[in-house]
C-alpha positions in Angstrom: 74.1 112.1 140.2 70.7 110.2 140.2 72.1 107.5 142.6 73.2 110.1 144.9 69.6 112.1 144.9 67.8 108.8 145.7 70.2 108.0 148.1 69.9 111.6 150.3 65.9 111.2 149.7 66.0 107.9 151.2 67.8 109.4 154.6 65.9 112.2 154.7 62.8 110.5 154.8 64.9 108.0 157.5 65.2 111.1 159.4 61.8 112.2 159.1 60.6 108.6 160.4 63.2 108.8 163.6 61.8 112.3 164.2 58.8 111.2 164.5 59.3 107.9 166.6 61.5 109.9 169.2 58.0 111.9 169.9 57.3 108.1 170.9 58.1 105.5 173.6 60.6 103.6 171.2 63.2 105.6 172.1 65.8 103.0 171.9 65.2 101.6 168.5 64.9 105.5 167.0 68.6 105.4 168.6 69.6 102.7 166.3 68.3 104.1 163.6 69.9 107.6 163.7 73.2 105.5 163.9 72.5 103.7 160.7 71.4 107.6 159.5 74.8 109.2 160.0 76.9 105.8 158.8 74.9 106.0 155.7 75.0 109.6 155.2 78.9 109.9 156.0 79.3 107.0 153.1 77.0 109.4 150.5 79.6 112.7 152.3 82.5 110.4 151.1 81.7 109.3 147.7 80.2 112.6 146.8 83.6 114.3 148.3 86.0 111.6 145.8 86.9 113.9 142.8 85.4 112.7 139.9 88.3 111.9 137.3 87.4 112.2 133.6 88.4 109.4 131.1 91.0 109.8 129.8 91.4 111.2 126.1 91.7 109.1 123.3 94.9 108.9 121.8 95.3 109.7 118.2 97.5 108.2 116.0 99.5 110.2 113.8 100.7 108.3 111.4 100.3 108.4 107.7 96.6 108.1 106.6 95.7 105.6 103.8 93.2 107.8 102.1 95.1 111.2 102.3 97.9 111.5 99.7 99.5 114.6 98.6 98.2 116.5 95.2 100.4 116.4 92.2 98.7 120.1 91.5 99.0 121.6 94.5 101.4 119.2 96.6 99.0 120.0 99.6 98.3 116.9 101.4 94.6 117.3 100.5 94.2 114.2 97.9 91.4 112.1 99.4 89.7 109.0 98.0 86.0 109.4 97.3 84.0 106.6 99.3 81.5 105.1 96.7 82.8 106.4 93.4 83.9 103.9 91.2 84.1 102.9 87.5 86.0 99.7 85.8 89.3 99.7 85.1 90.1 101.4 81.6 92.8 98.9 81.2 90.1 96.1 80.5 91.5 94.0 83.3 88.4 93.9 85.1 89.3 96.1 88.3 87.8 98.8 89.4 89.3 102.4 89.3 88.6 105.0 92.3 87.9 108.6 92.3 90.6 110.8 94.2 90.1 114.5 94.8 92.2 117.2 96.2 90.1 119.0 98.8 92.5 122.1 98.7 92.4 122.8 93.9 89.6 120.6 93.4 91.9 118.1 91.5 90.3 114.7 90.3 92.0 111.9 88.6 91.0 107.9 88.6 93.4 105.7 90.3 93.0 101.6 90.3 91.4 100.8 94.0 93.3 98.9 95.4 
C-alpha cells in the first residue's frame, strides 16, 4: 500500500508541475507530460483494481503425531511427552527415560526416550 501512496504523490505533484507550466509558453512539452500523467496513473488504476489473492493456507497434516499417544487411564489421546524431563534409565543400561503425561487425568509414567 506504501508503493501505491508514493506512487499517486509522485503524479499529483506531476500534475501540479503541468498545471503550473500550462499558465506558461511551454505548452507543448506540458502536453507531453500530461500523457505520461494519465499512462502512469491508468497503470497505478490497474494494479490497484487486480484483486489481491491471499496465500494460500497451509496445509496440515493429519497424520499420527509422534508425541501424542493414547492414556492407558483414560484412553484419551492426551499422552504427551514432556520436552526436557529426563532421568537415566532404571534398567542400568545407560539410556535415558522420558517423562509422559496425560493432559486430560494428569497421568505420568517414565518411558525409555527413544
Amino acid at each position: 500500500m506504501t508503493d501505491i501512496a508514493s506512487r499517486l504523490a509522485s503524479i499529483r505533484d506531476g500534475l501540479t508541475e503541468l498545471q503550473q507550466q500550462l499558465d506558461g509558453p511551454a505548452q507543448a512539452r506540458a502536453l507531453d507530460r500530461l500523457r505520461t500523467l494519465i499512462d502512469e496513473l491508468d497503470a497505478v488504476i490497474a494494479k490497484a483494481e487486480r484483486p489481491m489473492t491471499p496465500p494460500a493456507p497451509k496445509r496440515t497434516k493429519r497424520g499420527k503425531q509422534p508425541d501424542v499417544e493414547k492414556c492407558p487411564r483414560c484412553t484419551i489421546r492426551s499422552l504427551h511427552m514432556v520436552a526436557g524431563e529426563t532421568r537415566p534409565a532404571e534398567d542400568g543400561s545407560g539410556d535415558q527415560d522420558a517423562l509422559w503425561h496425560c493432559s486430560s487425568c494428569g497421568y505420568e509414567v517414565w518411558r525409555p526416550d527413544d
